[in-house]
Each structure stands twice: as structure tokens, then as C-alpha cells.
C-alpha positions in Angstrom: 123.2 -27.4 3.4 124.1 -30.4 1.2 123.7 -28.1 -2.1 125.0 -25.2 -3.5 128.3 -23.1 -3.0 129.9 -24.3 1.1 131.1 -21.0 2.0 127.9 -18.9 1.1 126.0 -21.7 3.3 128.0 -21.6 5.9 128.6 -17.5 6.0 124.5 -17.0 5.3 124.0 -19.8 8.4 126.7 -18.1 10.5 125.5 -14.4 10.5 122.2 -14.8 12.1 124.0 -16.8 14.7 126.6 -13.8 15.0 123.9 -11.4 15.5 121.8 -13.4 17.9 124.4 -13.9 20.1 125.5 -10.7 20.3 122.2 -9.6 21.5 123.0 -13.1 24.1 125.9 -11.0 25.4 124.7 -7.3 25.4 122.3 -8.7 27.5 125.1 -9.6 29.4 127.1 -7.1 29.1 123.8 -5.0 30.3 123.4 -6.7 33.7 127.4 -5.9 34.4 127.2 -1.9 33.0 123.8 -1.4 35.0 124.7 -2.9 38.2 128.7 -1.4 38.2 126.7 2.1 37.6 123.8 2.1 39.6 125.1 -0.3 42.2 128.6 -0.1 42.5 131.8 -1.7 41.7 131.1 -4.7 44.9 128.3 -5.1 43.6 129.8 -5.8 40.1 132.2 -8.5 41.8 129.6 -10.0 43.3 127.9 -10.9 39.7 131.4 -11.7 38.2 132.1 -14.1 41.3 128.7 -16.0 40.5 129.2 -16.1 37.0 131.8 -19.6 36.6 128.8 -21.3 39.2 125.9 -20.5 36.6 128.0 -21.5 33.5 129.3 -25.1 35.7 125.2 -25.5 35.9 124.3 -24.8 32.3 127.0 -26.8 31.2 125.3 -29.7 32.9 122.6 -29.9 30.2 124.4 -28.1 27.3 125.6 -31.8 26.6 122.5 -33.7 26.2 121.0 -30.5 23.7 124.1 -31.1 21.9 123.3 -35.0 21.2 120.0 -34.3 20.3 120.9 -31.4 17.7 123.8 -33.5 16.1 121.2 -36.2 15.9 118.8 -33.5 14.7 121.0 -32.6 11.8 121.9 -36.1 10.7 118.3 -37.1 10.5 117.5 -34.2 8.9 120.5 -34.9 6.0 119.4 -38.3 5.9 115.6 -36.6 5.2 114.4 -39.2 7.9 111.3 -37.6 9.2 110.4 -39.9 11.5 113.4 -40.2 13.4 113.7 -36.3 13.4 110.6 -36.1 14.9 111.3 -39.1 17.8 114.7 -37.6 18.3 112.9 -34.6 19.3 109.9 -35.8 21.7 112.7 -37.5 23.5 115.3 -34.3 24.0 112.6 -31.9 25.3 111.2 -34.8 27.8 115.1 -35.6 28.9 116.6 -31.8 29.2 113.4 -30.4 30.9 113.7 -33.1 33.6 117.3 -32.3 33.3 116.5 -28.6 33.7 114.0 -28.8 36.3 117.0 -31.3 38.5 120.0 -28.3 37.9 117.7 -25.8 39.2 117.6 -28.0 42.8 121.2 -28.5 42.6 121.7 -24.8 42.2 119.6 -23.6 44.7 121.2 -26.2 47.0 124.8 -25.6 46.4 125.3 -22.1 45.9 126.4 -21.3 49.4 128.9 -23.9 49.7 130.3 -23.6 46.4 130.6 -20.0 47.1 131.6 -19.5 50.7 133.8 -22.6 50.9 135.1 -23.3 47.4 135.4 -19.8 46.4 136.4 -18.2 49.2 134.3 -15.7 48.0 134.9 -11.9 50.3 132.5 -11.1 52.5 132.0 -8.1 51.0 130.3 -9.4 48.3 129.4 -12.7 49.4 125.9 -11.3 50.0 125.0 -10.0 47.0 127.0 -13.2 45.0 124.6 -15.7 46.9 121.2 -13.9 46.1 122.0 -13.5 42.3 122.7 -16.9 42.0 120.0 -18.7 43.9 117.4 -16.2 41.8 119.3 -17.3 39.0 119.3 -20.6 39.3 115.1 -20.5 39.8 115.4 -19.7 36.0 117.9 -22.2 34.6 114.8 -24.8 33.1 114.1 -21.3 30.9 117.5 -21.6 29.5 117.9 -24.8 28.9 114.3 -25.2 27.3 115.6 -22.4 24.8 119.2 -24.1 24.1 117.0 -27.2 23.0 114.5 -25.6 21.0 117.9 -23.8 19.7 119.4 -26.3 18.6 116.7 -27.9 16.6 116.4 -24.9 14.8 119.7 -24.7 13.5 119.7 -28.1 12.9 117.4 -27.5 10.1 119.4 -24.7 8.8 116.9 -21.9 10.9 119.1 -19.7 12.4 117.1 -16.4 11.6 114.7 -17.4 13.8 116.9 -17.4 16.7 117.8 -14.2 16.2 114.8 -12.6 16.6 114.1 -14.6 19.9 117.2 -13.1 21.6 116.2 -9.7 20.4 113.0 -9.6 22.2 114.8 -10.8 24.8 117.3 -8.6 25.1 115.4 -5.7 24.7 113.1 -6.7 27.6 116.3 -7.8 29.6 117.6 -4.3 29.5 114.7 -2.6 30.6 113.4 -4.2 33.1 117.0 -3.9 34.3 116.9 -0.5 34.2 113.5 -0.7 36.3 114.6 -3.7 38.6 118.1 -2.5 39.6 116.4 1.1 41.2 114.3 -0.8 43.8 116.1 -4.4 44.5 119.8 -3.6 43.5 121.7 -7.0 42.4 118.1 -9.0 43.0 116.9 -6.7 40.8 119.1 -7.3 37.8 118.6 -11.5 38.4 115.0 -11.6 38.3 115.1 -9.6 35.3 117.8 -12.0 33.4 115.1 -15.1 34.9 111.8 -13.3 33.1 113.9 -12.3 29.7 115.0 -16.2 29.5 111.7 -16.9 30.2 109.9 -15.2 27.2 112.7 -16.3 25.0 112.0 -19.9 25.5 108.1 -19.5 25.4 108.5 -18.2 22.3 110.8 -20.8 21.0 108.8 -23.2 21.7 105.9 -21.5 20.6 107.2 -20.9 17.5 109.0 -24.2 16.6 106.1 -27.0 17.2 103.7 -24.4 15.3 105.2 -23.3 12.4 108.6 -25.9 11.8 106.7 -29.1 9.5 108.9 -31.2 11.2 108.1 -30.9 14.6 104.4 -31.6 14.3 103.6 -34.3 15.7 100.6 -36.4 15.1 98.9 -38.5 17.8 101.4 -40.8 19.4 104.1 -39.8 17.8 105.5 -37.4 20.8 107.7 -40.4 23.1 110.0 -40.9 25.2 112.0 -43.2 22.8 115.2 -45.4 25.3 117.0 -46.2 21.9 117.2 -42.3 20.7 117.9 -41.5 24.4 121.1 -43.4 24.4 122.4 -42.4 21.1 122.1 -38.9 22.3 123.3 -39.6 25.1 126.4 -41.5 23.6 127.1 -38.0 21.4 126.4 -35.8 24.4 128.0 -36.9 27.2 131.3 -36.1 26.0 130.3 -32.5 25.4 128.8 -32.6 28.7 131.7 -33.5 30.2 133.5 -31.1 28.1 131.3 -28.0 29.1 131.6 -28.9 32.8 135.3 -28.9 32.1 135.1 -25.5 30.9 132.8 -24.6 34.4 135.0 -26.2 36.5 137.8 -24.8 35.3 136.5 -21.4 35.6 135.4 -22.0 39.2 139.1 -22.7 39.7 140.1 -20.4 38.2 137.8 -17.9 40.0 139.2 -19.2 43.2 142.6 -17.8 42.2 141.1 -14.2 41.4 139.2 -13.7 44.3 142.6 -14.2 46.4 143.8 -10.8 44.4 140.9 -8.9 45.8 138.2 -6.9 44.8 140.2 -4.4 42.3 141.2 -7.8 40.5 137.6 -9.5 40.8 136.0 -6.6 39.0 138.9 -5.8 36.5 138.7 -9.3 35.0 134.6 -9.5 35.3 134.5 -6.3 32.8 137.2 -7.8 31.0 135.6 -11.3 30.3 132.3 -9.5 29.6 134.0 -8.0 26.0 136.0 -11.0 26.1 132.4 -12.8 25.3 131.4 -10.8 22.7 135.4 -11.0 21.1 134.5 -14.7 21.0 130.9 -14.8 19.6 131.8 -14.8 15.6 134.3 -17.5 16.0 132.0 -19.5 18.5 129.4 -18.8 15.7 131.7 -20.4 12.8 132.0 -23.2 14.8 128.5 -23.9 15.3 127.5 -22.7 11.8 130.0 -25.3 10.7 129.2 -28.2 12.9 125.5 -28.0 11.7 126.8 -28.2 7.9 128.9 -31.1 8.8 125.7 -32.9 10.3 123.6 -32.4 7.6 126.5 -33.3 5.0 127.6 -36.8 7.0 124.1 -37.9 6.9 124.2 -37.5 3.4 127.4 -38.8 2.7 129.4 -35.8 1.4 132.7 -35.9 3.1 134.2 -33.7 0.1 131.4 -30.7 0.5 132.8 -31.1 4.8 136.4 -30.4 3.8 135.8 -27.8 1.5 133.8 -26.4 4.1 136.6 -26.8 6.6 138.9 -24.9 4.6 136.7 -21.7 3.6 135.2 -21.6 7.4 138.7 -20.9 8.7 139.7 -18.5 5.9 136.5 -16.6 7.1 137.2 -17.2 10.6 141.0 -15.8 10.5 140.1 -12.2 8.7 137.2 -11.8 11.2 139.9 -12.5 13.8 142.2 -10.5 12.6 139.1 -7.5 13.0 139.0 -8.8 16.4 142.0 -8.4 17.6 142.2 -4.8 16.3 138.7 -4.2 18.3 140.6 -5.6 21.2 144.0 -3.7 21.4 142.4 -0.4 20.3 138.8 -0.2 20.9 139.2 -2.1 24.5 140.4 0.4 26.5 137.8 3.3 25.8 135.0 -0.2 26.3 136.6 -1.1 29.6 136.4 2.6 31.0 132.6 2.4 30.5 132.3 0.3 33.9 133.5 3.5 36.2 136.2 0.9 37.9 139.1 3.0 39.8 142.0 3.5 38.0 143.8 0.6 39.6 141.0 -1.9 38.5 140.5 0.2 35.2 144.1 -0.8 34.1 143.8 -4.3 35.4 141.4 -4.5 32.9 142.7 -3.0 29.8 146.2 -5.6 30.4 143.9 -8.7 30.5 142.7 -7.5 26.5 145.4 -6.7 25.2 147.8 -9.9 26.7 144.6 -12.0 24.8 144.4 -10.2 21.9 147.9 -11.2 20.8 146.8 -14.8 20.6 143.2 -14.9 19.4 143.8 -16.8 16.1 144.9 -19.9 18.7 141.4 -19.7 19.7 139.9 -19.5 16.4 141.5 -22.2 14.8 141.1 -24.7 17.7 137.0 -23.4 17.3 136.4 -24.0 13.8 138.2 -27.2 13.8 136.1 -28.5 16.4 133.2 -27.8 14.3 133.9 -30.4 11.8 134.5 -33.2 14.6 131.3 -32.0 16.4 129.1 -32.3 13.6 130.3 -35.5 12.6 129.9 -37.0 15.8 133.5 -37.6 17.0 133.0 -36.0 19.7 135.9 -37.3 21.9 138.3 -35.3 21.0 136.9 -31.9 21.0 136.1 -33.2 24.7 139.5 -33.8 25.4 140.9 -30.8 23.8 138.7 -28.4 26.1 139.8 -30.4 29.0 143.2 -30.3 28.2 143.4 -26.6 27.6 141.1 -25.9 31.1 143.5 -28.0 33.0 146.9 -26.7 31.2 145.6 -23.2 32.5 144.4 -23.6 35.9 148.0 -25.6 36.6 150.0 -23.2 35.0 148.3 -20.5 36.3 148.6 -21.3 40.0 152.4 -22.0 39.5 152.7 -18.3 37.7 150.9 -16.6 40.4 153.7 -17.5 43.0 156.3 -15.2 41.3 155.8 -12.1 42.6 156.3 -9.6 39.4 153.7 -11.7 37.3 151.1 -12.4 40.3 147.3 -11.6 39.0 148.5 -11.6 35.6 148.7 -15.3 35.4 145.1 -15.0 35.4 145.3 -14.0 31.5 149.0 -15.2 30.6 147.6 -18.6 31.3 145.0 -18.4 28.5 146.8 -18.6 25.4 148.6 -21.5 26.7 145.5 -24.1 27.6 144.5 -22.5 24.0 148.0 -24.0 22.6 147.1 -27.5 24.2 144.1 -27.6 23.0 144.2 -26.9 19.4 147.5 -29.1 18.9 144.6 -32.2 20.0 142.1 -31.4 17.9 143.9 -30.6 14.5 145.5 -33.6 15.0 142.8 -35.3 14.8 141.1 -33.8 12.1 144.3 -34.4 9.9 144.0 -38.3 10.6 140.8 -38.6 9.1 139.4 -40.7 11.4 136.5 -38.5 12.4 135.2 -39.6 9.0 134.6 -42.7 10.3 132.4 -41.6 13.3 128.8 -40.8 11.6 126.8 -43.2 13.9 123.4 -41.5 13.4 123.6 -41.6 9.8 125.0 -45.4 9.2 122.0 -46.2 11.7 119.5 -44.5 9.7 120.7 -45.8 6.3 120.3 -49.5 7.9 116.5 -48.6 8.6 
């Protein structure tokens, strides 16, 4: 990515992303449709109400995969071989003990969290609590992929990705369709846990066989202190900024549940399509960070502005596609849960309040792309935060008048967006995340 024409990089990066993670989220989407058809709209709730808790626990170790994949594409920029390779041994020895630790916590905390800090119904509090603790028994899966991810991309791989989630998806949906006859909710878990699986054997399978740079000759796979605290020092931030995002969305699922189960469902259908609404822009973003990586380890701060610029013209006419999808497409989507009609229109309000202020969301995205892959990580940090925390307060105040009530749910979103992007533009207009390419100063001291 430090050659040739930015925006054909970036777009020919971006697309494989696009379609990989829409697989991610029919996948997704899959376990919602399945289990709100075969096993009812509780049942449904009961998924959407453990969804924030999984998310809070991912987010746990999304940070230190993002450390070692911004490292990962500054070495690689740099064309430092060595460092690539001892950045690597060290992430997969740190997120699998990392992985292997959430899954405890998760299998130790889901009844609390979801009894107590929930206040989940009791309707559904069954169902909720064995999804998430099968769940949970497969969270090492996903984290083992994110890394293996994120290495790939580094090196401007993100084909290969692709075809990962596809087999994955493919054997998520049916054994879903198997799974969910005989063992209902459990049913549709364990099948999520065994498609995560195979996706991150063959990840790993496929990376330290067939990628040149992750071959490792004898002693060269360690556990390396000095790459563990520079990734560290670049992921924590995210970390933090990921278990903003699940924290806020436990909050914020605390609010829903108080609406009932017509509301709980209604906005679990809702944020499904809201997911796959977001996946080009979260793409762009990603597809952009990685250029920025590889473009700071080499030096070219010009090639990262003009890539700036063109990612976010690319970003606002696929938006403008989105919201279109959103206001007109939405409805006819949301219907295909079989909700009642109270939950049905619930549903179709919560799209079409967000579709109004999508291009918030996609400029805050693709702007925190460029201070990502440069390594200023800080502010991207502070700019989730921000928006989380705008939301959840401003939400619970809105939810005390009585003709707004459950729609503060979604009227609070495109104000934390708001918040959020005014931070991080900011700071890419300064200038000063120019200054913040730590991996790559490092490695042209060596």
C-alpha cells in the first residue's frame, strides 16, 4: 500500500473486508431469523439481551489484536522482517492466554451480570443465561481468528479473510438449522461456538503455512516483553475504547429491558440490520487504518492524506446507498422476524430515526482510520467514550418524558455520534497524529 494510485488501494483492500463481514453478520443475522422463527419471539429477546455481555467480553481482547496488527503493518511498511515476525510470536502467546482468561470470566459472570445488572425478565432469563455461558466456552475461537485477522490485513491480505468467514458462515447456518430443531436457543450457541471454531483453525492453518512472513525458523517464535509493551501501549486504549462501547451497550440494554419484551425484541431485529448498515463504513475504516500503517512506517504522510480525503468521498456515496436501504428496504427486512405488530413497528421507527444521521457515523469512522493506523490512538479512544457516555446519559434523561419513552433508545444515537466525531476530526485537523508513529521511529533506530 505504499505505491500506486490511494483510492484503488484502499477500495481493492476495503471490498474483501466488506464482503467478509457481511458473511460475519448474516451469520448473525441467521442465529436471530432461526431462533425468532423456530423458537419464538422470547426466545429472540433472550439472544438480543445476551448480546451487549458477549460484545463487553470480546472487547476485552479486541485491544491487544489491535496493537499487534498496527505494529504488524508498521513493520511490515518499514519491510522489517524480523520484528514482523517477533511482533507476531508475541500477540498469539498474549491474546490466547487472554482468550482462554475471558472465557472464565464469562462463564463466571453471566448470571450476575444478567440477573442483577440487567434486570433481565424472567421470561427469558433462562434462555439468555444458557446462550451466553455456551457462548462464552467459544470466545478463545474468536479471539484466535481476530489475531490471525488482523495479521492478514496487515500485509494487505484481506481476500483471504473472506473466504474464512464464508465457510463459516455457511456451516453456521446449517447446523443452525439442525441444532435449533432439537436444543432450541442451546442449539443455535453451540452452533455459533463450532462455526468460530473452524474459522480460526483455518486461519491459522492457513497463515503460518502459506504467509512467508510468518514462518518461523527455530527460535524465532518468543514471547518478546519489549514487543509486548509496545502493543500494549497501542492497544490498551482501543481496549479501553471497545469495553466502552460494551459497557455502554450493557447500559443501555438495562434501559430496554425496563420497556418489556415487545421493545427488547423490536430493537434486537433492529440492531441486527443496523450491523450489516454499518459494515462498509466499519470496513473503510479498517481498510484505511491498515494503509495508514503501512504508509507511516514508510514515511509517506502525503499518500495518508490523500488517502484520507478519497476514503471519505467513497465512504459518503456508499452512505448515502445506505441510508436509502434503511428508510425503504427496512421495513419489508424488519417484518421477516414474524414480531407482532406492536414490536414490528417498534422496529421499523428505530431505522428510520438512524437513517437520517448515518453520514455522522461515517465520518467519525473513516477519520478514526487515519489516527488508528498511525498509532494515536488516544483520541479515537476518547471519542467512542465520549459518544457511549453522551448516549447512555442522555438517553435515561429522555426516557422520563412520557411521549418520547422507548424511543430515547434510538434518538440518543445520533447524538453520542455528534460528540464523538467533533473529537476526533479535531484532532486530525491539528496534525499532531503525525507525530505519533512509535513503531516506525523505533524500527528506523534499529
Amino acid at each position: 500500500m505504499t505505491k500506486g494510485t490511494e483510492w484503488k488501494l484502499i477500495l481493492s483492500f476495503t471490498l474483501p473486508l466488506i464482503g467478509g463481514n457481511l458473511l460475519q453478520q448474516i451469520y448473525s443475522l441467521a442465529d436471530s431469523l432461526i431462533v425468532g422463527n423456530f423458537a419464538g419471539q422470547n426466545a429472540l429477546a433472550a439472544v438480543g439481551t445476551s448480546f451487549p455481555v458477549t460484545f463487553l467480553l470480546l472487547a476485552l481482547a479486541m485491544g491487544l489484536t489491535n496493537g499487534v496488527g498496527i505494529m504488524a503493518a508498521q513493520f511490515f511498511g518499514a519491510k522489517n522482517a524480523g520484528a514482523f515476525r517477533k511482533n507476531l510470536s508475541t500477540g498469539c502467546i498474549t491474546i490466547l492466554c487472554a482468550g482462554l482468561l475471558i472465557t472464565v470470566l464469562g462463564e463466571l459472570l453471566s448470571r450476575p451480570i444478567l440477573a442483577g445488572l440487567l434486570r433481565t425478565d424472567e421470561r427469558i432469563l433462562g434462555d439468555a443465561m444458557t446462550y451466553l455461558r455456551i457462548y462464552c466456552a467459544g470466545l478463545v475461537f474468536q479471539f484466535a481468528y481476530n489475531a490471525f485477522a488482523a495479521i492478514l490485513r496487515s500485509i494487505g491480505d484481506s481476500r483471504s479473510t473472506m473466504y474464512f468467514l464464508l465457510i463459516s458462515t455457511v456451516l453456521n447456518i446449517i447446523l443452525d438449522l439442525i441444532f435449533v430443531r432439537y436444543w432450541g436457543v442451546a442449539g443455535v450457541a453451540w452452533a455459533t461456538v463450532i462455526a468460530q471454531g473452524v474459522s480460526a483453525l483455518v486461519a491459522g492453518i492457513y497463515l503460518f503455512s502459506r504467509v512467508e512472513l510468518a514462518r518461523f525458523s527455530k527460535g524465532e517464535f518468543v514471547f518478546d516483553r519489549t514487543m509486548l509493551a509496545t502493543s500494549l501501549r497501542l492497544g490498551i486504549p482501543t481496549s479501553i475504547q471497545q469495553c466502552s462501547v460494551g459497557l455502554g451497550m450493557v447500559l443501555m440494554q438495562r434501559l430496554i429491558n425496563s420497556f418489556g419484551v415487545d421493545v427488547i425484541s423490536a430493537v434486537t431485529a433492529a440492531m441486527k440490520l443496523e450491523s450489516f448498515a454499518m459494515v462498509p463504513i466499519m470496513m473503510f475504516y479498517m481498510g484505511l487504518s491498515n494503509f495508514t500503517g503501512q504508509n507511516m512506517g514508510a514515511g509517506k504522510l502525503d499518500r495518508i492524506r490523500r488517502g484520507y480525503h478519497q476514503s471519505l468521498i467513497m465512504a459518503i456515496i456508499t452512505c448515502g446507498i445506505i441510508i436509502l436501504l434503511l428508510v425503504f428496504a427496512g421495513p419489508y427486512a424488519i417484518r421477516f422476524y414474524h414480531m407482532n405488530e406492536a414490536a414490528t413497528a417498534i422496529g421499523v421507527e428505530y431505522l428510520k430515526t438512524l437513517a437520517w444521521f448515518f453520514l455522522i457515523f461515517c465520518i467519525m469512522y473513516i477519520t478514526n482510520g487515519v489516527l488508528q493506523g498511525s498509532g494515536d490512538v488516544m483520541f479515537p479512544t476518547a471519542g467512542s467514550i465520549t459518544s457511549l457516555a453522551v448516549r447512555v446519559i442522555v438517553a435515561n434523561i429522555m426516557a422520563t418524558v412520557p411521549f418520547i419513552s422507548y424511543r430515547s433508545v434510538f434518538w440518543s444515537i445520533p447524538v453520542g455520534w455528534a460528540c464523538g466525531t467533533a473529537i476526533v476530526f479535531l484532532r486530525y485537523l491539528s496534525g499532531k497524529w503525525k507525530e505519533k508513529g512509535v513503531v516506525s521511529k523505533e524500527v528506523r533506530d534499529s
